[in-house]
PLY file of the C-alpha trace (Angstrom):
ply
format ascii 1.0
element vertex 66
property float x
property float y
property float z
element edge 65
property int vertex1
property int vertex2
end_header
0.00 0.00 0.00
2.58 2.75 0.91
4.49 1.59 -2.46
1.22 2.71 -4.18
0.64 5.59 -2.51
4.07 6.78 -2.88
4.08 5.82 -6.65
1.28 8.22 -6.83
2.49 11.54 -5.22
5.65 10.76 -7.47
3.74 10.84 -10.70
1.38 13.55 -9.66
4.50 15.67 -8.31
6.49 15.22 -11.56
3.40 16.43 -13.21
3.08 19.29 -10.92
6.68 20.07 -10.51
6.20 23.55 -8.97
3.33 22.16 -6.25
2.86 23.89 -2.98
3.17 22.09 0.23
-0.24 22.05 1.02
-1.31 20.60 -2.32
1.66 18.07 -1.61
0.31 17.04 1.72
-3.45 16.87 0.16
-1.68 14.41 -2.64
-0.03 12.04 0.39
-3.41 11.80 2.32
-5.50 11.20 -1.13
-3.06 8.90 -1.96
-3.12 6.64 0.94
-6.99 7.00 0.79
-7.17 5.47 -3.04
-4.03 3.12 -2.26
-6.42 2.03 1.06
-9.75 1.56 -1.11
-7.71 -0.51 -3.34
-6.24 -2.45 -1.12
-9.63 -3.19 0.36
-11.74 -3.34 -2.52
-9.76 -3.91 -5.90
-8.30 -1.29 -8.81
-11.71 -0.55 -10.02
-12.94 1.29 -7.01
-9.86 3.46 -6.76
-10.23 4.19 -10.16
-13.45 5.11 -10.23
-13.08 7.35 -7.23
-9.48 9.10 -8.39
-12.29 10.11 -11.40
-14.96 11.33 -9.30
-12.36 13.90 -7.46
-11.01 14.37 -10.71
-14.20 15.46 -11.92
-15.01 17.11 -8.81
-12.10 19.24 -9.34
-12.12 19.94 -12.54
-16.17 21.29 -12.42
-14.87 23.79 -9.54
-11.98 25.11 -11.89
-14.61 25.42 -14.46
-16.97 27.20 -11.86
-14.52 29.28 -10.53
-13.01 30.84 -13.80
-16.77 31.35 -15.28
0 1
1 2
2 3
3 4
4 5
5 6
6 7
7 8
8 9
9 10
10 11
11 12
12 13
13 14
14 15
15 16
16 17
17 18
18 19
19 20
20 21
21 22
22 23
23 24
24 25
25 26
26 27
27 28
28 29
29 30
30 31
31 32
32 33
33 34
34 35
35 36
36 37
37 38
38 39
39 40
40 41
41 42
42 43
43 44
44 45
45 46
46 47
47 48
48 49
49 50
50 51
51 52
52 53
53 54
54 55
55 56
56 57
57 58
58 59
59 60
60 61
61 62
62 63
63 64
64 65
């Protein structure tokens, strides 16, 4: 699990090479969340809930510059 989660905050941070600490700390905790649900409940419900903040996100960026 903490492979996964840390294979995550990697990729994410080497998307988002410039990333404040609190948006690295928010990727650590979401990370062990998905790597947790995963763990638990198989790759599909990770993925389908790394979408659902994705989308989440994504609608309030929308919102917000509108």
């Amino acid at each position: 699990m903490i492979q996964t989660a840390l294979a995550f905050v990697l990729k994410h941070l080497i998307v988002d090479t410039a990333a404040p600490f609190l948006r690295v700390v928010s990727l650590v905790i979401l990370a062990f969340l998905l790597s947790g649900l995963r763990a638990r409940y198989g790759t599909a419900s990770s993925t389908v809930a790394h979408a659902a903040i994705n989308s989440i996100a994504s609608a309030a960026v929308l919102v917000t510059a509108l």
